[in-house]
C-alpha positions in Angstrom: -17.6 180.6 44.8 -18.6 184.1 46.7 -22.1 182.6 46.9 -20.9 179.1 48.6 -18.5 181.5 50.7 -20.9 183.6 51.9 -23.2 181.0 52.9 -20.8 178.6 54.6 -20.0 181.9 56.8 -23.9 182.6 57.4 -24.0 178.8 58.7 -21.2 179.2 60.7 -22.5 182.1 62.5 -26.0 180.9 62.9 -24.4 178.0 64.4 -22.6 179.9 67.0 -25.4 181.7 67.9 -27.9 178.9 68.3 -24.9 177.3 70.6 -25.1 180.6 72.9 -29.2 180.5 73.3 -28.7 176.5 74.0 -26.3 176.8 76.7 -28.5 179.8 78.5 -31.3 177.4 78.0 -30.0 174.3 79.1 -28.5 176.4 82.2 -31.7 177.8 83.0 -33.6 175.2 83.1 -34.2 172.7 86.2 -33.1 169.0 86.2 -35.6 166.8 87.2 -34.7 163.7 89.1 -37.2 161.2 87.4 -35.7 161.7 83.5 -34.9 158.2 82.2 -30.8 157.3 82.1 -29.0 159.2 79.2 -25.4 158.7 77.9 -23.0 161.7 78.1 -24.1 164.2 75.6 -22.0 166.7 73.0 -23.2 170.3 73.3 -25.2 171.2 70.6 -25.5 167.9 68.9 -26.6 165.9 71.7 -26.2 162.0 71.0 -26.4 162.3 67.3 -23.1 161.4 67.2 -23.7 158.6 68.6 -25.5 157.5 65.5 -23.9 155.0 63.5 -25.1 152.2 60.9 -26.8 149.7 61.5 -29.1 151.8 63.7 -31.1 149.3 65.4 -27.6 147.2 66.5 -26.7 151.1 67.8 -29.6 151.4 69.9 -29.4 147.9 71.0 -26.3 148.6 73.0 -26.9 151.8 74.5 -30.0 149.4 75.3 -27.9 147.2 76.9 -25.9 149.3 79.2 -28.2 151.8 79.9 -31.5 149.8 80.3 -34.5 149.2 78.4 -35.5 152.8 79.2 -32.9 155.7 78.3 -33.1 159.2 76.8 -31.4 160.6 73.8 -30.9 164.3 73.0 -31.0 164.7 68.9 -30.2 168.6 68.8 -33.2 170.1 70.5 -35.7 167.1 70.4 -35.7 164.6 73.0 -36.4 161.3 72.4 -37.5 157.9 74.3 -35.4 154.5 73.6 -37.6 151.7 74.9 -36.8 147.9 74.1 -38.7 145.9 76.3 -42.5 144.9 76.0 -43.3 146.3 79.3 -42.0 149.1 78.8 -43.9 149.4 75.2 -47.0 148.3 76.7 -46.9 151.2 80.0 -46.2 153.3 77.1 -49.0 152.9 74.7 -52.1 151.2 77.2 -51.2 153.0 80.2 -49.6 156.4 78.6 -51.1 156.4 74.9 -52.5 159.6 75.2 -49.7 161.2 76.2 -47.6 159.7 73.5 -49.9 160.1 70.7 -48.8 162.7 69.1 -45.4 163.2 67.1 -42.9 165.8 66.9 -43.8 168.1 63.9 -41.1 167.9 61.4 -40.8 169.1 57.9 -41.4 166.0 55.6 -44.9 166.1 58.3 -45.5 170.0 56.9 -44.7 169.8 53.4 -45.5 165.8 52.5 -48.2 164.8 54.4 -50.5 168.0 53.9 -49.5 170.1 56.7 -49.8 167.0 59.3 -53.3 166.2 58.5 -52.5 162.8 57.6 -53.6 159.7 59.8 -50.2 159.1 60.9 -48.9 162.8 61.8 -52.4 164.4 62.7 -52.4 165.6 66.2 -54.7 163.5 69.1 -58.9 164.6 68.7 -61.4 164.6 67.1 -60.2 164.6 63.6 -57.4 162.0 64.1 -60.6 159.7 65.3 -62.7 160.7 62.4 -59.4 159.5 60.6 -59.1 156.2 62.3 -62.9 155.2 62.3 -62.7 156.0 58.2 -59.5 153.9 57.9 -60.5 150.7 59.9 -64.4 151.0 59.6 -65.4 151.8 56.3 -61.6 150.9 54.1 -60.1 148.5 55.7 -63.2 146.4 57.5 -63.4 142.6 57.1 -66.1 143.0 54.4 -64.2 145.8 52.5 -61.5 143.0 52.3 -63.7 140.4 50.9 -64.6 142.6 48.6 -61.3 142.8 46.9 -60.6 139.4 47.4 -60.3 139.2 43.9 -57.8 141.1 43.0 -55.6 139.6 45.5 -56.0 136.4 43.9 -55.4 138.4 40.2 -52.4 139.6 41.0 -51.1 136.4 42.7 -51.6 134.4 39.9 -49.9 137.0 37.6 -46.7 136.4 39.8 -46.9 133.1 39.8 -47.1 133.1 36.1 -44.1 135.4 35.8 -41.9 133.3 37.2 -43.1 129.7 36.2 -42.3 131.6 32.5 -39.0 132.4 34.2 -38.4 128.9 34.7 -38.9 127.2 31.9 -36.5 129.6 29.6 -33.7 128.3 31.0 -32.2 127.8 34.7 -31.9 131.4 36.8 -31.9 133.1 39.7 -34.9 134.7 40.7 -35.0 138.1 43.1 -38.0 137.2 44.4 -37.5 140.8 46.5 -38.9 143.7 43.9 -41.3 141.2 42.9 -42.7 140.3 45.8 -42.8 144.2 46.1 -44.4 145.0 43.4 -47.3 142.1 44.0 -47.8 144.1 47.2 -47.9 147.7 45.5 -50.2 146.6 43.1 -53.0 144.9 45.1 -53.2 148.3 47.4 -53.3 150.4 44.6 -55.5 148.0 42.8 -57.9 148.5 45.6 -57.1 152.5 45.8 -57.8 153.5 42.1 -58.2 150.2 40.2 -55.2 150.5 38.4 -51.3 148.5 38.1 -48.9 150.9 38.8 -45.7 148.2 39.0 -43.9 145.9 36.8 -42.1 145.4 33.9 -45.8 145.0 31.6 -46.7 148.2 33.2 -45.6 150.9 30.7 -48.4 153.9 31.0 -47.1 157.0 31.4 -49.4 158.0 34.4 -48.0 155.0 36.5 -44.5 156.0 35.4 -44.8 159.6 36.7 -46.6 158.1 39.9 -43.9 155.8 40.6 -41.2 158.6 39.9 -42.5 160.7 42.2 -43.4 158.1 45.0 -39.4 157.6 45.1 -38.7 161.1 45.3 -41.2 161.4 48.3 -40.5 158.1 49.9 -36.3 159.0 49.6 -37.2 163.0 51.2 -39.0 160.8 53.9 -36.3 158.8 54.7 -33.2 161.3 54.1 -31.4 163.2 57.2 -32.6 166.7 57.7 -30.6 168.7 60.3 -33.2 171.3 60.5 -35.3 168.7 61.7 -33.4 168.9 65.3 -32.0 172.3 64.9 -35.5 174.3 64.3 -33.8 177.4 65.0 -32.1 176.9 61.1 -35.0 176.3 59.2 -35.0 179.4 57.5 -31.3 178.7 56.4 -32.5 175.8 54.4 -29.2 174.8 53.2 -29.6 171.7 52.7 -32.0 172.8 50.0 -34.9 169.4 51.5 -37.3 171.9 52.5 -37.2 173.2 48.9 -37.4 169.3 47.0 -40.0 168.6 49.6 -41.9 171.7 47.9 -41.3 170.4 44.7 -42.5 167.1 45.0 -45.7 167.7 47.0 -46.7 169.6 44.4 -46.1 167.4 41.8 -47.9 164.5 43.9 -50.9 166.8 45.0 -51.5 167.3 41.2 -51.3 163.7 40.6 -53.4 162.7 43.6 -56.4 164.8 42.6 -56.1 163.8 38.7 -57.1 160.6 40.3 -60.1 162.4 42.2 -61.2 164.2 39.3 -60.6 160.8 36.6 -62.9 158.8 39.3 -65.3 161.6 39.9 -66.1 161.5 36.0 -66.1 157.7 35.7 -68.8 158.2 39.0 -70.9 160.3 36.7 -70.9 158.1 33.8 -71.4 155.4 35.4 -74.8 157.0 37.4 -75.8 158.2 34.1 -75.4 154.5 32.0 -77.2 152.8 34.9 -79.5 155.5 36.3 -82.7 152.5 35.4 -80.7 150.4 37.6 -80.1 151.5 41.7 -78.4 148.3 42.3 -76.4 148.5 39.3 -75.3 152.1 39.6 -74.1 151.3 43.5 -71.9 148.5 42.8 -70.5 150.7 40.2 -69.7 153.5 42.3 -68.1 151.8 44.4 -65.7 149.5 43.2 -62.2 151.1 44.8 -61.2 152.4 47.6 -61.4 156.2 46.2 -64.8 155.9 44.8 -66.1 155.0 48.7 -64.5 158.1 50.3 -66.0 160.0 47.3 -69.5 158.5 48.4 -68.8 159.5 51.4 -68.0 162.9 50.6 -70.8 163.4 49.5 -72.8 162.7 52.8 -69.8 164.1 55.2 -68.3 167.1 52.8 -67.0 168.8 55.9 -64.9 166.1 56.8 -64.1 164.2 53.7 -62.6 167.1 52.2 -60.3 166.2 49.0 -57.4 166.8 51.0 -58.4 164.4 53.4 -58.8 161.9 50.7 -56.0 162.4 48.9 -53.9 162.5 52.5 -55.0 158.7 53.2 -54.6 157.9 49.7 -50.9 159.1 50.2 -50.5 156.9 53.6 -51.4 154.1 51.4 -49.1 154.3 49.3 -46.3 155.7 51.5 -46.6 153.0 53.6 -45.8 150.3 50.9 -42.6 152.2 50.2 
């Protein structure tokens, strides 16, 4: 009880003191006459109160009576409100390199390997050695072909699930999670080979992968105050910043058992086929991890294991 006492009075007075430094701030600083509409704001809190479920209906009608352009204030961090295509399209043909990169926030720091990620990594050279790995050498129209496959695979497994489903007897059928799960699998299917999803799936690996993706993909989505109020961050009382730890952790260790699993199934594979070239290349380099390792192995100062294991991460985040 003294603990939660004390700690509700720390908030409290970092609170107040972070209200002082914004109103000298905000007083200090000159208004500039071509800033986008904005509603009234709340000191402090800006327009988060403003904030309310469904979000996109929300933003919709501040849309529609403040224009397709407005400005929000979320604590500290500004942020753009644009709903119509030209606007979109002066903003990311006309202005995409001023609005490529993102605001640095902590699921960014602590989840996505200290905003390294495709996603999160700030505008230059390495975001483009990013891009040109994701679209030329993963995600090309032969690299699809090549895992055509699977596709197929997995589709007919799905539609074999539920024509069993229908002959039992008469039922409802939430196509939703399954439909899910038929997307999960062919990306990880063509990341490391392997069906993470589904009832048949019982391995404990894909278990503890599938366990921590939640964990990750629920710190992603969840409200973090310190997010907008920077000034708090070492307050951490929400205690995010520490689950965020946690989970990284656990999901970095998972990430490069699947580096290190591949890298010896690489070896063997060279070593069973070395009287074969041909052989041993198409066995190399059947998944999407096995042709970043190849490539590794030409570009090691750029396809770094954490650079791997950060677009294997995307990947998978995405799907979530």
């Amino acid at each position: 009880m003294e603990v939660t006492t004390l700690s509700n009075i720390i908030l409290c007075i970092s609170i107040f003191l972070f209200a002082l430094v914004f109103k000298s701030i905000v007083q200090k600083r000159p208004t500039s006459g071509n800033l986008p509409p904005s509603p009234p704001a709340l000191p402090i809190i800006g327009h988060l109160h403003l904030l309310k479920e469904p979000f996109h209906r929300t933003l919709h009608q501040l849309s529609q009576k403040y224009g397709p352009i407005l400005l929000l204030q979320f604590g500290t961090r500004k942020v753009l409100i644009v709903s119509s295509a030209s606007a979109a399209e002066e903003c990311f043909t006309k202005n995409d390199i001023i609005f490529a990169n993102r605001p640095q926030m902590l699921a960014g720091k602590h989840l996505n390997y200290n905003y390294s990620t495709i996603g999160l990594a700030p505008y230059g050279d390495y975001w483009r050695n990013l891009k040109r790995l994701t679209t030329v050498e993963l995600f090309s129209t032969s690299r699809l072909a090549m895992f055509a496959s699977i596709r197929q695979d997995e589709l007919q497994l799905l539609l074999k699930e539920l024509f069993l489903a229908s002959t039992r007897k008469p039922a409802k059928v939430e196509l939703s999670s399954k439909l899910m799960d038929l997307v999960f699998n062919i990306i990880l299917r063509m990341i490391a080979g392997k069906r993470y999803y589904g009832k048949d799936v019982v391995d404990e690996k894909a278990m503890e992968f599938r366990d921590i993706m939640k964990e990750a993909t629920e710190l992603h989505g969840s409200t973090n105050l310190n997010d907008f109020f920077p000034v708090l961050q070492w307050v951490d009382f929400q205690g995010v910043e520490r689950k965020m730890k946690g989970t990284m952790k656990k999901l970095d260790k998972f990430l490069q058992f699947l580096l290190e699993e591949h890298r010896e199934m690489r070896a063997d594979s060279t070593h069973q086929s070395s009287g074969s070239s041909d052989a041993s290349n198409k066995a190399t380099k059947t998944t999407l991890i096995d042709v970043m390792l190849s490539l590794q192995q030409t570009e090691p100062e750029f396809y770094t294991d954490e650079t791997i294991k950060g677009t294997i991460l995307v990947r998978s985040m995405n799907l979530e």
